[in-house]
N, C-alpha and C positions, 0 to 999 in steps of 0.2 A: 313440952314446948321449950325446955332451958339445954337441951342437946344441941348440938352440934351437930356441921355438915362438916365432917373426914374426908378430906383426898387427898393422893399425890398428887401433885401441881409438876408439868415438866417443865424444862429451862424453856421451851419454846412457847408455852403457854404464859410463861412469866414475862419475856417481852413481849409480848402479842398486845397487854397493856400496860403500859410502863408505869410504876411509880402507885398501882394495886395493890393493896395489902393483900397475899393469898393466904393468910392465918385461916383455918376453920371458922365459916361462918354461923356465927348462936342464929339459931334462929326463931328467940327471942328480939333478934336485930332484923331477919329477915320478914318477918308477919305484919310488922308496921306499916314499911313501907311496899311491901307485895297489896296489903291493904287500899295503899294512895290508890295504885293503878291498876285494880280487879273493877269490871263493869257487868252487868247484868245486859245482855243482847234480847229485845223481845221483838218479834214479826208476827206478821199474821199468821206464819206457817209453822212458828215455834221462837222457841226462845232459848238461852243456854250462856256460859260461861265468858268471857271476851275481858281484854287488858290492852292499858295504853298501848301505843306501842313509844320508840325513842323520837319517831318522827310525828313532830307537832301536830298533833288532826288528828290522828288514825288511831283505830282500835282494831284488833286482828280478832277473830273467832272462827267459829268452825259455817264452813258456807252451808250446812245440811240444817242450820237452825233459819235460814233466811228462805229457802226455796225459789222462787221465784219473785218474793220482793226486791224492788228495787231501793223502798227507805227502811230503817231501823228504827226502834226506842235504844238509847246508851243510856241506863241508868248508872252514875258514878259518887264513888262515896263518899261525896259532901253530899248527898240525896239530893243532885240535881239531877232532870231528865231532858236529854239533849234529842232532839231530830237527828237520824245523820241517814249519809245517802251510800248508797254501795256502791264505791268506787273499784273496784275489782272481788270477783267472785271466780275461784278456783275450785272447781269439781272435784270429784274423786278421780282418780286414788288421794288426791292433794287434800281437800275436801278444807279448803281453807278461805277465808272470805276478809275483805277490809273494807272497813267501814268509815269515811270522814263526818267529821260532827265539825261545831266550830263555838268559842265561847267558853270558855272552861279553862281554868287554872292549869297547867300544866303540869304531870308528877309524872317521871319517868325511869325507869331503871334500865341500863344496859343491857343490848344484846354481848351473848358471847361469842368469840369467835369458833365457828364446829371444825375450826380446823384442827383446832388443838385440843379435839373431845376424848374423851381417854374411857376406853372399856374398865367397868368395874367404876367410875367416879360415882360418888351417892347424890343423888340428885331428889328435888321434890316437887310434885305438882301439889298445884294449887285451883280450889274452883270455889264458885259461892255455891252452895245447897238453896234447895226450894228453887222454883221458880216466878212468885209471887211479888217480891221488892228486893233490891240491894240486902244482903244482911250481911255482919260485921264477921259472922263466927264462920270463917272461911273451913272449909275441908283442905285439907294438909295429906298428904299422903306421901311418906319420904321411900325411896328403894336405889337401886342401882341402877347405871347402864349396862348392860350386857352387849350390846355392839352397838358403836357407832357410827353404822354405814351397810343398816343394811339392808340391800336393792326390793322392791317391791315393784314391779312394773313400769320401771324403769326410774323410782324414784327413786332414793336415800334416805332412808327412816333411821331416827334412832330407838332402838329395841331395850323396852324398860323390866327388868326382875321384881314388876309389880302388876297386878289388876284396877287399871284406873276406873275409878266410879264416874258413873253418868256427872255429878254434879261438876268436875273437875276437866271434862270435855269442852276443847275450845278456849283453855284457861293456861297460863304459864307452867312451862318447868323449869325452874332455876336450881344452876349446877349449884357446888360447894363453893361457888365467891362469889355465890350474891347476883350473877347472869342470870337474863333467860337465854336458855338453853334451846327450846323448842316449843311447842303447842301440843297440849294432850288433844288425842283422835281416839284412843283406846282398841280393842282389836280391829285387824282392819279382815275381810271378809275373803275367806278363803287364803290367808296369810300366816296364820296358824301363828304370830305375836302379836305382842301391844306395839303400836308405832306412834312417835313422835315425831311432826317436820319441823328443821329448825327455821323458825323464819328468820333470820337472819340474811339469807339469801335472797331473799324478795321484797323490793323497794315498791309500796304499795305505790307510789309517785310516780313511777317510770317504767315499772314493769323489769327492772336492771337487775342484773347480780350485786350485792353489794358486798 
């Protein structure tokens, strides 16, 4: 847990946020606050991994834990448990779903930008284990990107040099500064990789590119 995230950082990635430390992130620094904003998602039709997102209300997870419910449980880690309602639900191949709650302290970590996503950066997902309550001792799973753009039926996945575990589905990847980077999915069926979409692109608000 006292390593380090290693990347090159390019000049275009460096103004992308201005005024960013891009020194290797310990991540002893990253598990605190990856902590704030990791949620437990439970439905009648299942349950599964999900995190604030930057936009005040929302929690992003994977839509295959919701099925055809329309409300959620967000369990978040003060051990409150929020009502929330499915404000957008993205099927597969996307398989990605947002959920608004309301009433809750606000912690948030940046999206990053995938424009400036770099083959080879080491990046790490993050999910809670079990599926019974919130717990503290997150699953961590650090590896590489291997491509960052690559097509899946018509979508833009990014392709990780690791095997995500179930518990980590639906849960953040954060690059080497401290971004999320995308949302673990784990393999996707008949795709023959692991894929990650970044959400960043998808403004659970408006439906917009952002």
């Amino acid at each position: 847990m006292e390593a380090s995230l290693s990347s090159p950082v390019s000049e275009a990635g460096r103004k992308a946020t201005p005024g960013k430390s891009y020194k290797p992130y310990p991540l002893k620094d990253l598990l605190p606050q990856a902590r704030n904003i990791m949620a437990l998602v439970k439905s009648p039709q299942g349950c599964g991994t999900g995190f604030l997102l930057p936009h005040p209300g929302f929690v992003a997870t994977c839509a295959q834990f919701l099925g055809e419910s329309k409300e959620a449980e967000v369990h978040l880690a003060n051990g409150v448990v929020r009502k929330g309602v499915v404000s957008k639900k993205l099927p597969a191949p996307l398989d990605v779903a947002f959920i608004q709650i309301e009433g809750f302290s606000h912690d948030r970590m940046p999206f990053a930008n995938s424009d400036f996503c770099q083959d080879g950066e080491e990046a790490v997902a993050v999910g809670i284990p079990g599926r019974d309550r919130w717990r503290p001792d997150l699953v961590l799973v650090k590896g590489k990107i291997v491509d960052c753009h690559k097509p899946f039926l018509g979508v833009q996945y990014l392709q990780m040099s690791l095997d995500l575990p179930p518990a980590t589905m639906g849960g953040p990847i954060f690059n080497a500064r401290g971004d999320i980077i995308g949302i673990a999915k784990g393999e996707l069926a008949d795709s023959g990789f692991e894929g990650a979409l970044p959400p960043r692109r998808e403004d659970p608000r408006e439906g917009t590119v952002i």
